[in-house]
C-alpha positions as CSV (number, residue, x, y, z in Angstrom):
1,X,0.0,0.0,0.0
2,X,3.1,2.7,0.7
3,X,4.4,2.1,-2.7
4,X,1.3,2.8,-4.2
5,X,0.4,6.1,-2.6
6,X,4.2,6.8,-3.3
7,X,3.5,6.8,-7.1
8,X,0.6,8.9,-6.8
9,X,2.3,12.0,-4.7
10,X,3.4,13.9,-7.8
11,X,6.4,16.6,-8.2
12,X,8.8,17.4,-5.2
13,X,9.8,21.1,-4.8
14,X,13.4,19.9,-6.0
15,X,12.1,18.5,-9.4
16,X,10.1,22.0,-9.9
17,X,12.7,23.9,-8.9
18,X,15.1,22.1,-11.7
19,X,12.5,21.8,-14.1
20,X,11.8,25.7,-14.4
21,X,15.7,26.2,-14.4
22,X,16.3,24.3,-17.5
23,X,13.6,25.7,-19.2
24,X,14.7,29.2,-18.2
25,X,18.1,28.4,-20.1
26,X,17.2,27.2,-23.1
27,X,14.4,30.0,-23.3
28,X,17.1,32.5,-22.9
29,X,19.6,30.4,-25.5
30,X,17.3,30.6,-28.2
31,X,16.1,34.5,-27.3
32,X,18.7,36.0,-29.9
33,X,18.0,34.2,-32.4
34,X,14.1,34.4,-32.2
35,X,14.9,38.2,-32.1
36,X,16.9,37.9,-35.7
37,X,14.3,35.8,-36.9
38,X,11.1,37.8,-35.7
39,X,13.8,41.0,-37.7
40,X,14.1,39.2,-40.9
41,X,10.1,38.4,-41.2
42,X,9.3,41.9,-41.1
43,X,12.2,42.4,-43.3
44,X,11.2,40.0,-45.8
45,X,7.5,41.7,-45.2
46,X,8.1,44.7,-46.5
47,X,10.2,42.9,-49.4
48,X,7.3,41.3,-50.1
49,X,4.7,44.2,-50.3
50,X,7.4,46.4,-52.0
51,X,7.4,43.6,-54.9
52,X,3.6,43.1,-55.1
53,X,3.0,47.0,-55.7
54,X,5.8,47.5,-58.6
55,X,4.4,44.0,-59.9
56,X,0.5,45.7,-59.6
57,X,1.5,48.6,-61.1
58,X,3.4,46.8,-64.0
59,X,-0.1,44.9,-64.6
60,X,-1.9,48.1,-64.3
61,X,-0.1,49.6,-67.2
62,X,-0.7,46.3,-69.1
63,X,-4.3,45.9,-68.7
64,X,-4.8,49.6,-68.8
65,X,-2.1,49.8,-72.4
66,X,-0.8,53.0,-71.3
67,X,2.2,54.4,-69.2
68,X,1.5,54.3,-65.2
69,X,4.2,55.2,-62.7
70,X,5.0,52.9,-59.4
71,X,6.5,55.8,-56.6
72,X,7.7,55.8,-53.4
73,X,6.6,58.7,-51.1
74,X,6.9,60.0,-47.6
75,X,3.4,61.7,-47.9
76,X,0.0,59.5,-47.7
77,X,0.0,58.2,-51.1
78,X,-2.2,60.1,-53.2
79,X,-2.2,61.5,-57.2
80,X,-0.7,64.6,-55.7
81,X,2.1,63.1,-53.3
82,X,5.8,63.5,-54.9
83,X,7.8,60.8,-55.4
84,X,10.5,60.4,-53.5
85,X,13.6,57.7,-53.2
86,X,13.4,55.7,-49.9
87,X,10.1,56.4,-49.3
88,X,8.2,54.7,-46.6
89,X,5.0,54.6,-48.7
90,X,3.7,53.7,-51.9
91,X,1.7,54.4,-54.5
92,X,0.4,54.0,-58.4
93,X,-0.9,56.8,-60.7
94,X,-1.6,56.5,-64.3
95,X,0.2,59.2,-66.8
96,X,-1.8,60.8,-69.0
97,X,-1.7,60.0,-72.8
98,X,-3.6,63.4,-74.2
99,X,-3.1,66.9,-73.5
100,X,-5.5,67.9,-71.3
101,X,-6.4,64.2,-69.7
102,X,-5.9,64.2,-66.1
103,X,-4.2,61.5,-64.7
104,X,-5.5,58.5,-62.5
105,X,-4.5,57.5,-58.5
106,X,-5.0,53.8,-58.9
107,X,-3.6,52.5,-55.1
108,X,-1.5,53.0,-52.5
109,X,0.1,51.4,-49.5
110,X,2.5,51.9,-46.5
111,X,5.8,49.9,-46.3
112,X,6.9,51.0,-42.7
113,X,4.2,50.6,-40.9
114,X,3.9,47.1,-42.3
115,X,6.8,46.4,-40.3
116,X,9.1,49.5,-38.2
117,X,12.1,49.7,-38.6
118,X,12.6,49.1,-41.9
119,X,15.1,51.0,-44.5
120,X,14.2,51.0,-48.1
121,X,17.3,52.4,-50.5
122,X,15.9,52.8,-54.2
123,X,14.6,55.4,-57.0
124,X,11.8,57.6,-56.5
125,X,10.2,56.1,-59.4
126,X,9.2,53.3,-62.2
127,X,7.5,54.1,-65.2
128,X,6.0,50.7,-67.0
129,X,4.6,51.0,-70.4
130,X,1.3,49.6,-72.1
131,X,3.6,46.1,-73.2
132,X,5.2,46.0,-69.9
133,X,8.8,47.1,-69.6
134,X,10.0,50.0,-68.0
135,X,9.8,53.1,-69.7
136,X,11.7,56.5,-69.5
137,X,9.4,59.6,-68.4
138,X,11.9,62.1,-67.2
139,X,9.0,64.4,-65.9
140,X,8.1,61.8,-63.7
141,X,11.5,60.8,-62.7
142,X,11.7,57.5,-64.6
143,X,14.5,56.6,-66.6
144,X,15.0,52.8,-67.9
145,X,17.6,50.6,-66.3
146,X,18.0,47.9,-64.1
147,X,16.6,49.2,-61.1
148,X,17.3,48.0,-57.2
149,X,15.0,48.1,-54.3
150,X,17.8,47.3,-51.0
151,X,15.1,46.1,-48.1
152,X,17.9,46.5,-44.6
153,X,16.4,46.2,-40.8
154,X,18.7,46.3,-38.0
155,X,19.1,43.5,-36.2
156,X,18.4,40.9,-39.2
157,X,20.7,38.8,-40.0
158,X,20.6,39.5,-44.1
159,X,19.3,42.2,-46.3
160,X,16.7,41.6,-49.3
161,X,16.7,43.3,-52.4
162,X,13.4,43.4,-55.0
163,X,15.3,43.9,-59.0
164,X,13.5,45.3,-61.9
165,X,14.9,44.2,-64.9
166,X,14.5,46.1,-68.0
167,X,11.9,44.3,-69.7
168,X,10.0,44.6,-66.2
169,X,10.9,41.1,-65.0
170,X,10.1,41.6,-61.3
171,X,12.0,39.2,-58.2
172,X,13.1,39.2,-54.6
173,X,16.2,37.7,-53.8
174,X,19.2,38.0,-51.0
175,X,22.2,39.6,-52.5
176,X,24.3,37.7,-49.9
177,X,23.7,34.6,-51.9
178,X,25.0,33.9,-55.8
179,X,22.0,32.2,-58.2
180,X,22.4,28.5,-58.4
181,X,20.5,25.3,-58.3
182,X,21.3,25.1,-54.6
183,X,20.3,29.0,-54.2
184,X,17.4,30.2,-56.4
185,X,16.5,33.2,-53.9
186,X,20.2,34.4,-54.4
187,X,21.1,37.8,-56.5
């Protein structure tokens, strides 16, 4: 009968005591790098809702066949708000293709406030055309090149980058890395 009730009594103070330590440790081991990881989602956040607004507004001048302009702004995006390079916001307007025709504010977005913290190094402006590819418009600050979107956050681990190839080939990838089999998200 003792042994049974002995079975039955349940944790010692001890046996708490040393449970609660161990977990403690390897709760404070793994802190850091939950930290660089919870800084490279938001990183790769922004990446990623940078990239789906210059591909929207690439579609945009597709379906609409003519010129429409992906910006970056620090104002609430609007038709009105000037483009500027590292904006934290973003925004699509339509250029006009007549004299006289006004142009057309088709959507906007924030980038920082997805995720704080975030530094966004690139042009003020893309300018797509009706077939797809970039386009120069120098009164809208567009000129045609290879363009480069750097996405940095401090304390992550990597940076991202979104490229804009010339024929308006949009893609994210990590510039740390080379292209390969073993590394398609590489630069």
């Amino acid at each position: 009968m003792r042994s049974v009730q002995r079975s039955m009594r349940g944790f010692t103070l001890v046996e708490l005591m040393v449970t609660i330590a161990v977990f403690a440790i390897l709760l404070m081991a793994s802190a850091p790098s939950i930290g660089t990881w919870i800084n490279n989602t938001r990183m790769r956040t922004v990446a990623q809702v940078l990239q789906d607004g210059v591909r929207l507004a690439q579609a945009e001048a597709v379906r609409r066949n003519r010129n429409v302009t992906f910006f970056l702004t620090n104002e609430q995006p609007a038709l009105g708000a000037a483009a500027v390079a590292n904006g934290v916001n973003w925004g699509i307007r339509t250029q006009p293709r007549l004299t006289g025709e006004a142009a057309e504010f088709i959507r906007g977005g924030a980038l920082t406030d997805v995720a704080a913290g975030v530094a966004i190094a690139g042009p003020a402006a893309l300018c797509f055309g009706g077939a797809g590819p970039q386009v120069a418009v120098p009164a809208q600050g567009c000129a045609v090149g290879a363009t480069n979107y750097g996405i940095t956050r401090t304390g992550a681990d990597r940076q991202l980058r979104v490229t804009v190839a010339i024929g308006g080939q949009v893609r994210m990838c990590d510039p740390d890395k080379t292209v390969s089999a073993a590394n398609p998200d590489g630069c």
